[in-house]
N, C-alpha and C positions, 0 to 999 in steps of 0.2 A: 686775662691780661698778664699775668705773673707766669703764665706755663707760654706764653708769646713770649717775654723777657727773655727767661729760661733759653728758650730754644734758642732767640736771636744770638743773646751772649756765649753758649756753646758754638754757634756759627762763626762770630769772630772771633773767640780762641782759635776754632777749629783751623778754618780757611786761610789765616796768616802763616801758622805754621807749616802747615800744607803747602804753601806758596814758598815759601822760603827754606824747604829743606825736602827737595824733590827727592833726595838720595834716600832717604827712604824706602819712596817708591822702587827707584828704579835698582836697589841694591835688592829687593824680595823679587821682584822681575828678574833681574840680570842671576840669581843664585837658580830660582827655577827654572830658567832657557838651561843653566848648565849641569840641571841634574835631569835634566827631560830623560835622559839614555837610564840613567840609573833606574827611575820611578815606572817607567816603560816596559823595563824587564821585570822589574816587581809584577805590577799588572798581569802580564802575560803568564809569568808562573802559575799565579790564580787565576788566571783563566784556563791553564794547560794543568791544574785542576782541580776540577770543580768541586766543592763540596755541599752537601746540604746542610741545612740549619741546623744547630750545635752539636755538629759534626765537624766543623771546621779547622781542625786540628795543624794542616798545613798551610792554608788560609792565612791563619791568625798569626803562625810561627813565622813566615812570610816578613810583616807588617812588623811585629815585634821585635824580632831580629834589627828591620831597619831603624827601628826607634830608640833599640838599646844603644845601638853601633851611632847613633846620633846625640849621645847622652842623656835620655831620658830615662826615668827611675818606672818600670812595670812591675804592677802586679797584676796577676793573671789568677784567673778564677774567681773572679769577683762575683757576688749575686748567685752564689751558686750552679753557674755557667762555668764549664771549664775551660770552654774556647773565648771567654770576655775576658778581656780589661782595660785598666786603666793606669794610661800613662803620660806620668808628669814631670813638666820640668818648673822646678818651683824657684822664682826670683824677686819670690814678694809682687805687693802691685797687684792690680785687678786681673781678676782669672778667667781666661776664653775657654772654653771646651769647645771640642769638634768631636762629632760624629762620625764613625769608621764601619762601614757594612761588606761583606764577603761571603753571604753565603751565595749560593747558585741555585739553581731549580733542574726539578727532575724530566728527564724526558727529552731536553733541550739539547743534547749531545751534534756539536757541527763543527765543521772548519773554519779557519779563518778566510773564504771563497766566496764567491758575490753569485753561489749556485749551492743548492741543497745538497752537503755531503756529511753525512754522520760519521765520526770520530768512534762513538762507540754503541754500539745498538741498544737505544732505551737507558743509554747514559744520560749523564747531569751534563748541564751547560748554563754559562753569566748568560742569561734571555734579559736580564733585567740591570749587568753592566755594575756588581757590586765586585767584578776585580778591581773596575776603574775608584771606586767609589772607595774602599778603602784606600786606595794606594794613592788616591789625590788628597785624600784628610791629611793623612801620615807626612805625605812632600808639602804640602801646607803647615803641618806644625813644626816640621823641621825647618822650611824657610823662617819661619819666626822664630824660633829658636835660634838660628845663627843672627839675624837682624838683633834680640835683645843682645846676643852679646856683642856686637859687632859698635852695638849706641850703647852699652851700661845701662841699660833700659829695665827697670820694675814690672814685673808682668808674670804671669804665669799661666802655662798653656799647658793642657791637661785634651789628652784624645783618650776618648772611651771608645772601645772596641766592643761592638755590640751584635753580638749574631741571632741569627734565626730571625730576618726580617720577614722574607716571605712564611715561615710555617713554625713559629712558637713567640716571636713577637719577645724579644730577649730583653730590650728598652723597657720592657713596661715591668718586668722583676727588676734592673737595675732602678728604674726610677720607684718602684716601691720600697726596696733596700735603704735608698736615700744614698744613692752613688753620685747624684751631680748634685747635692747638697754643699753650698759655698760656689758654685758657679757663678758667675755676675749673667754671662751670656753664653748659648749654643752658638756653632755655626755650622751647617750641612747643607747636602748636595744631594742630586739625584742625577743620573746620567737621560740622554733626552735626544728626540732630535731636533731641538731648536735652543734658542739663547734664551734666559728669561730670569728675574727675578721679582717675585713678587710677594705679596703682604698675602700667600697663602693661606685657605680653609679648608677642611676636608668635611667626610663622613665620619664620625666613629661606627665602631661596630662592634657586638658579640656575638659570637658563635659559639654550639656546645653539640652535643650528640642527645638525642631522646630513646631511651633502653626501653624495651617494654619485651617484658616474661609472661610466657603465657601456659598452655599444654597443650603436648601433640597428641594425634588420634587418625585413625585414619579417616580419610577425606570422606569415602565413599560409606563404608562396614558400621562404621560410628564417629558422625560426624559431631551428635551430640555432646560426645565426650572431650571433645577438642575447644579451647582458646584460642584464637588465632591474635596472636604478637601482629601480624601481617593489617589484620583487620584494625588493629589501634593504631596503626600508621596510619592506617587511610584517612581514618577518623580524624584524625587530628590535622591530617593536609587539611581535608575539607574543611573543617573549622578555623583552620588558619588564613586558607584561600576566602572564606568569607569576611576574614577581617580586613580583608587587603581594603576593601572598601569605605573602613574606620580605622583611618589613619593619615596622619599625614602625607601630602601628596612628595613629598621628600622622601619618605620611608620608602628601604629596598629588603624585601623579605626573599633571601633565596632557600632553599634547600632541595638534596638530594635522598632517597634511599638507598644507603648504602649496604642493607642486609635486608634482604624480602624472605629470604626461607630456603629452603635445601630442593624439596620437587612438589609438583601441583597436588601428590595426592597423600601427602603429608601434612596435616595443619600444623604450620610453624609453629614452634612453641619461642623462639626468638626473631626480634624482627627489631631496625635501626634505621634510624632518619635522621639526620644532620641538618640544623639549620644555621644559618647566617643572617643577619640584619645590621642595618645602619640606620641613622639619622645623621641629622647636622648638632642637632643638642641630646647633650648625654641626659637626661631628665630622661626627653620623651624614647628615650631611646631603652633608658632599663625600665620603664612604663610598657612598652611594646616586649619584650622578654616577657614579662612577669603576667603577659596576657596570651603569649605562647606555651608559658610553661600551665596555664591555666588548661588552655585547650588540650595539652598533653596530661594531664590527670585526670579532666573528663572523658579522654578517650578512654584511660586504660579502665576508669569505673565503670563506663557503658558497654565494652567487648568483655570485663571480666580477668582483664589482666593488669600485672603491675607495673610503673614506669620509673627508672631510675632518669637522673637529668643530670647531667654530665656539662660544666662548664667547660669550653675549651679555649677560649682566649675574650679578650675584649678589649679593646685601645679607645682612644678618646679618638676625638677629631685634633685638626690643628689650631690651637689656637695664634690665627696673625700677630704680626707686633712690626707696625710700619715703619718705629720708627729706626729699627735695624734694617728691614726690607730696603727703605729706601739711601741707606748709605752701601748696600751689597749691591743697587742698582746701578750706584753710579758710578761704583768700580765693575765693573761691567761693562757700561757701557763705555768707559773708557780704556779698556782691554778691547770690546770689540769681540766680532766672531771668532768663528774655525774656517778659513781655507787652503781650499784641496789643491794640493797638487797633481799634475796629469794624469800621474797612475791611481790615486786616488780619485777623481774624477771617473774615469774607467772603471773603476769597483763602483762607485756613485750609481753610473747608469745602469751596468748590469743589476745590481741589489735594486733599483727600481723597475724595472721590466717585470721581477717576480712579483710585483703588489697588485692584489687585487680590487684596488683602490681606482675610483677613478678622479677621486680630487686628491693627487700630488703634488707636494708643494716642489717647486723648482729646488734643482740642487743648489742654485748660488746663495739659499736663504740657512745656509747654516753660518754665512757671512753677517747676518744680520742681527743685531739685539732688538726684542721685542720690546713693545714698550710699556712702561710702569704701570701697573693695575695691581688690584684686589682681587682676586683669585679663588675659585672655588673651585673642587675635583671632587668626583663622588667616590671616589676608591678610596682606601684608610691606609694608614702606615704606623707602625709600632714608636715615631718620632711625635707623632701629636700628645704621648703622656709624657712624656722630653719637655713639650712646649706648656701643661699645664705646672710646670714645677720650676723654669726656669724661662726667661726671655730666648726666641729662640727662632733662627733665619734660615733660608734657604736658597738656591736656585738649582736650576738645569743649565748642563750647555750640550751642546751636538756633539756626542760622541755616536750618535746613527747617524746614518744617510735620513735627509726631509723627508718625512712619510712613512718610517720604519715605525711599527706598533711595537711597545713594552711587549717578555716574554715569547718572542718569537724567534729563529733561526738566523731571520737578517740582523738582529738585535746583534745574538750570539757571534755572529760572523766581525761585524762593526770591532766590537770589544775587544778581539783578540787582534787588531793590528792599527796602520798608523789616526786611522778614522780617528779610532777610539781614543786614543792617545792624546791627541792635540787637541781634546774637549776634556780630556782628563787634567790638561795641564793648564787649561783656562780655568776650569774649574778652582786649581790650587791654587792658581796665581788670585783670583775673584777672592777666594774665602783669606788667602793671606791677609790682602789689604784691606779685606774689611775687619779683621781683627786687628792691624795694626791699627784704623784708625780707631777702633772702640778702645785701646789701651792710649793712642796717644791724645783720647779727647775723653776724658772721665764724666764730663756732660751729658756725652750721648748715653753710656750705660743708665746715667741715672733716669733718661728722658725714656729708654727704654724700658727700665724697671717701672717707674710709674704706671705706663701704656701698658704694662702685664699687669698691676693689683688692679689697675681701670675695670679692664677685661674679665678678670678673675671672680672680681665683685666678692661677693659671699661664698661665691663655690669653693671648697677645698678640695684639694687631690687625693680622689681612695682608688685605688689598684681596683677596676672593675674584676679583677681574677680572683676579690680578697687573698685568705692565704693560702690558695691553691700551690700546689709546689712546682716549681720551671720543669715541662715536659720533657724529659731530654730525651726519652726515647721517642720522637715524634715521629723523625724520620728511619727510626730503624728497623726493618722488615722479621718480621717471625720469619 
């Protein structure tokens, strides 16, 4: 009864004011139509190039640049990421952070063209749309930014600059650091090709590498003599492939070998296997680890060899928080789609003829807002230790043509031209408003604070990487 009150009396604060002082609205609207050209060309530089995860060095300088030249106060290097930070502009009053991501993926090298043409061979390319994705935080904190000063507004917005989403997971050392400590609320985005906001969950997951040392010999002459590193891999798939069976029917156990040995008639004395797993709850999920790294010490005791266990990241899942979801929804849906113009229509259809897809959704549904739900995705993001630490929201909007898969070419193509752009810019416009309203209705933080200690229960937030140090040479080749 009392959390019913609550919410009703935040609603008539809310919706009067709202009513009666549209300019709000329409001054964070009317500033983002006029910096569309500005934020367009940001994007496009980081797309024109690409960097890997905390490598981002002109990414980052990109994004920073436009923040300083906007007035906000950065520091850079935070979390011991040299490509992170965090910058703020401080005017008292409750404090919004936004989420800012830029790195690229390997491999993805293409043009802005609605036909497969690599830029640079076995180069990087945005597959995954994080030009857009910073450079719509950044145009979002700077629309609010002019907006407090424009009303003499108490507020303070605060964008963390956060690399290495795809390959070291940069979010989960700043949230261990205790970098979004004094946040009230997150607000981020994902690039997509449909409209959507929703009261989001995910998978967590950890991944490490399994070492195992052994001795060589010859295969044939003296096999006796030999350990084969090669053989405690095997061992251990199999004993892990048997657990597949005791486990949660949620759980996703992948791995590859990624060192088997040098030639057939040499018994490796080194040999390496990578695994990856998820769940929906972190419990059963470092319960399943601790049941892999088991089956990897009985391998190495049964073949004769030794195994080193090498953690290499681990995220949470996301934890929802509706009651922010559903005020990101409703600026949404009252912004509405992405529509294409002609020549954008024409890239639409070509970039659909390449899918090998046979349920494609019409091109006209990137006009369309999807509607309100609770959401679950099996795939993890380095933003769900974000959501154990602080209340924290999301959407997608159509920055692909309907039917474009994440990390793929057509993705790559989308991002670097107007597609991308005018889902870039619903986006800022979507996350502006819904931090304008969490600063001009202090009710909702509080209703959403609650709905996170709800959620949280007794769990406390520990860095699944403990005090593992930020990989920086992740992506850098010997």
């Amino acid at each position: 009864m009392k959390k019913s009150l609550l919410s009703l009396l935040g609603l008539l604060i809310w919706l009067p004011s709202f009513a009666q002082e549209p300019s709000h609205e329409s001054f964070i609207i009317k500033n983002l139509d006029a910096n569309t050209e500005r934020f367009s060309k940001a994007a496009r530089e980081i797309w024109e190039n690409p960097e890997l995860g905390f490598l981002e060095v002109t990414s980052s300088k990109v994004l920073i640049d436009e923040l300083k030249a906007s007035g906000f106060n950065v520091e850079v290097g935070v979390a011991g990421m040299p490509t992170a930070f965090v910058a703020t502009y401080d005017k008292g009053g409750p404090v919004i952070g936004f989420l800012a991501e830029y790195d690229a993926l390997p491999g993805l090298s293409q043009d802005a063209v609605p036909y497969r043409s690599i830029i640079v061979e076995g180069g990087n390319g945005h597959g995954c749309g994080h030009n857009l994705f910073g450079t719509a935080v950044v145009a979002s904190g700077v629309a609010l930014k002019e907006w407090i000063d424009a009303n003499n507004i108490q507020a303070t917005i605060k964008i963390f600059g956060t690399p290495a989403e795809e390959s070291g997971g940069g979010k989960v050392y700043m949230a261990r650091d205790g970098i979004f400590n004094g946040v009230d609320a997150v607000i981020n985005w994902h690039p997509s090709d449909r409209n959507a906001a929703d009261a989001s969950s995910c998978n967590a997951v950890i991944g490490g590498r399994f070492k195992f040392h052994g001795e060589t010999a010859h295969a044939a002459a003296s096999p006796q003599r030999g350990r084969s590193a090669l053989d405690a891999v095997e061992a251990m798939n199999m004993m892990v492939n048997m657990m597949r069976e005791h486990v949660d029917q949620e759980s996703r156990i992948h791995y590859i070998i990624s060192s088997g040995g040098l030639a057939p008639n040499v018994v490796p004395d080194y040999a390496e296997v990578q695994y990856m797993i998820r769940h929906p709850d972190i419990t059963e999920l470092k319960d399943m680890w601790a049941r892999i790294g088991k089956a990897a010490e009985g391998a190495a005791m049964g073949t004769g060899t030794r195994v080193d266990i090498e953690l290499a990241s681990g995220l949470y899942g996301l934890l929802p928080n509706e009651t922010l979801a559903k005020v990101m929804h409703k600026n949404l849906s009252l912004l509405g789609g992405v529509e294409y113009n002609q020549e954008e229509m024409e890239f639409a259809r070509e970039i659909q003829k390449t899918f090998n897809s046979k349920n494609i959704p019409p091109i006209e549904s990137a006009k369309k807002v999807e509607p309100y739900r609770v959401n679950f995705f099996p795939a993890s993001t380095d933003v769900g230790d974000v959501s154990y630490v602080v209340p924290t929201v999301g959407l997608g909007t159509a920055t692909w043509v309907p039917g474009t898969a994440a990390h793929t070419w057509q993705a790559v193509a989308a991002d670097g031209m107007s597609i991308g752009y005018k889902g870039m810019m619903l986006a800022a416009k979507t996350m502006a408003l819904t931090g304008k309203d969490l600063i001009l209705n202090p009710l909702l933080i509080q209703e959403a604070t609650k709905e996170f200690k709800e959620r949280m229960g007794d769990l406390k937030y520990e860095a699944l990487v403990g005090d593992k140090q930020v990989p920086l040479d992740f992506n850098i080749k010997n």
